[in-house]
N, C-alpha and C positions, 0 to 999 in steps of 0.2 A: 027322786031327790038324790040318792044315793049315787046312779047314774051320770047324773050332773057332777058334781061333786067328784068323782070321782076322775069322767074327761076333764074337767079344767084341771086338779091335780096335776092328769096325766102330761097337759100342753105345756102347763111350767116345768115340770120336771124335764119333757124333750130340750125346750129350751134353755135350760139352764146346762143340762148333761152337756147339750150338740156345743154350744157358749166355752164351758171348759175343755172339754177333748180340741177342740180347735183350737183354743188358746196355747194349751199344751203342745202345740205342736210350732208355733210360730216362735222365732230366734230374740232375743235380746227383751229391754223391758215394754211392760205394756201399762198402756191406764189402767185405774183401779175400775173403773168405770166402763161399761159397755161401749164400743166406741164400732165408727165405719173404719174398713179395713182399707177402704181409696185416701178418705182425707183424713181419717185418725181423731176426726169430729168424735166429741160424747153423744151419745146416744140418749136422749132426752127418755125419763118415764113413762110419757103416754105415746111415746114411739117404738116401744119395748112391750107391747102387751104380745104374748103370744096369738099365733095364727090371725089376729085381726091387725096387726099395725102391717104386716105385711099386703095387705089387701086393701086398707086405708092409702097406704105409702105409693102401690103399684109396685112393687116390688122394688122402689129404687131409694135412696139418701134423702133424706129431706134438705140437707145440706149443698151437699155436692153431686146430687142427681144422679150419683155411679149407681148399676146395679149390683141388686140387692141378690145373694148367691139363695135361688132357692132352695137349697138342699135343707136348709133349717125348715123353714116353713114346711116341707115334707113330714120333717121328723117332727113338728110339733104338730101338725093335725094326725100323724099316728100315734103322737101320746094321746091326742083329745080321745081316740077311739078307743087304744090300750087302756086308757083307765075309764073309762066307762063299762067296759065289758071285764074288765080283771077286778073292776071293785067289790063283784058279788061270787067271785070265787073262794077257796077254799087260802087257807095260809098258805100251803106248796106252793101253788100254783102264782098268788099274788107275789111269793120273794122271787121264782123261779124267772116271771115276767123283769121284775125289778132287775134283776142282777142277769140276766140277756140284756135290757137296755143300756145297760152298763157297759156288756161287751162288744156291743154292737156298737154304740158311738166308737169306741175305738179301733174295732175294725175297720170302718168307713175312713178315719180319718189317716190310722195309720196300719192297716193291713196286719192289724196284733194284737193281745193284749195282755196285762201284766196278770202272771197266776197269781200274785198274791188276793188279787179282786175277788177271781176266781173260786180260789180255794174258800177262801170267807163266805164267800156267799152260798156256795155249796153245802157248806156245814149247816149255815142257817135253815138251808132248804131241806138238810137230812134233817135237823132238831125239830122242824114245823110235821114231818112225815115219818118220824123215824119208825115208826109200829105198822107200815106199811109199806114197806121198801119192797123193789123189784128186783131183785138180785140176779136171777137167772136170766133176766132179758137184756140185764145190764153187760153180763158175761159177756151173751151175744153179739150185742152191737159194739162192746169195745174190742172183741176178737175181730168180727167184720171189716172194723175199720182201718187195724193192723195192716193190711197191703196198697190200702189206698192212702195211706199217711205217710208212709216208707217209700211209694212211687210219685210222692206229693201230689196224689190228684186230691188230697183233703189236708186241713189244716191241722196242726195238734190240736190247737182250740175247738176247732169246731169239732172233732173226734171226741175231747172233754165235757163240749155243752151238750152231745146229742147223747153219751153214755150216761150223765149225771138228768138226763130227760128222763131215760129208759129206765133208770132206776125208781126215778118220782112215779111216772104215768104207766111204764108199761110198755109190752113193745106194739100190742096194734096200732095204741096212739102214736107215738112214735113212726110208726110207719106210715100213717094217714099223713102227720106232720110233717114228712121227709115228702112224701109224694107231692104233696103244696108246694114246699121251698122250690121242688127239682121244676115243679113246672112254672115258680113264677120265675125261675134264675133262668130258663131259657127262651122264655119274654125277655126277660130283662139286657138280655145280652143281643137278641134278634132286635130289641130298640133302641140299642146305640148307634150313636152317630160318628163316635170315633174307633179306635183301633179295637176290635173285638175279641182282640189275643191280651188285653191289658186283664189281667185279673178281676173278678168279679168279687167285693163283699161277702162270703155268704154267712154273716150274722147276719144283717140287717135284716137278709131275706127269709131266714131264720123268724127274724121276731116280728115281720109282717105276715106270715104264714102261720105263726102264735095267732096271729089278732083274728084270720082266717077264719082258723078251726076253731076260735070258740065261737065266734058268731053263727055256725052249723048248729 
């Protein structure tokens, strides 16, 4: 039950998060109301259920038949899975999952994200763990990441999420977790269909290689 409970949590929360980070990004004013980004239609309630209206709908308007941009539907069947498998974790771990999804919607949308989120959620994650902090691994990986950050092949953020990991977990985890990302981010790049020099996400891929490692 807990399971349950805890994937549907997780689809609404994608939905909601994926909903506002996009919103956030689009110019002038918008409906109060979920709406299609073709015809500016409201988006009716039982056409809003996470993961399943998508799949009802075929992925396209019910209105005006435009398609429907799967990348939400993405992120809400990996909320379904994130909160079914984070629900019977420890506090660290369920803020640590929370507040990557956070950073990750807006990496995806806008290749960034604001430290204030950041830094907040951070604390939270050190108050839920404070008596068991990894200090020394944390040293490590935020020294390591020092030449990859200054020759931009990493982000600051993602420098911040992986050091504030090593601190939570440790660094083997850490390292199992990083070997996941690396190898699903170069799937991910060998499966695109457009220019393969355009930058890749790596939150997102981040907190799908989270969902990964706990399921092991």
């Amino acid at each position: 039950m807990m399971m349950i409970f805890g994937g549907l949590t997780g689809a609404c929360w994608a939905s909601f998060l994926l909903c506002q980070t996009w919103r956030s990004t689009q110019n002038g004013p918008q409906p109060a109301r979920s709406y299609c980004p073709a015809c500016r239609g409201p988006i009716a309630g039982y056409d809003n259920i996470p993961v399943l209206s998508f799949l009802i709908l075929r992925g396209r308007c019910r209105q005006c038949r435009a398609a429907i941009d799967p990348l939400g539907w993405y992120g809400e069947i990996a909320g379904l899975v994130d909160g079914s498998l984070v629900i019977r974790q420890p506090p660290s771990v369920i803020t640590f999952a929370v507040l990557l999804s956070i950073l990750a919607a807006s990496d995806l949308y806008r290749y960034s994200f604001t430290d204030g989120w950041f830094w907040l959620g951070a604390a939270v994650c050190l108050v839920c763990d404070w008596r068991s902090l990894h200090w020394l691994p944390a040293l490590l990986v935020f020294g390591a990441g020092i030449l990859p950050v200054r020759h931009h092949q990493l982000g600051d953020g993602d420098s911040e999420v992986i050091t504030l990991a090593a601190l939570l977990f440790g660094l083997i985890s850490v390292l199992v977790w990083l070997l996941i990302a690396s190898g699903l981010g170069i799937v991910l790049i060998l499966m695109r269909r457009g220019d393969r020099r355009q930058p890749l996400p790596f939150l997102p891929v981040l907190l799908v290689a989270l969902l990964v490692l706990l399921s092991i």
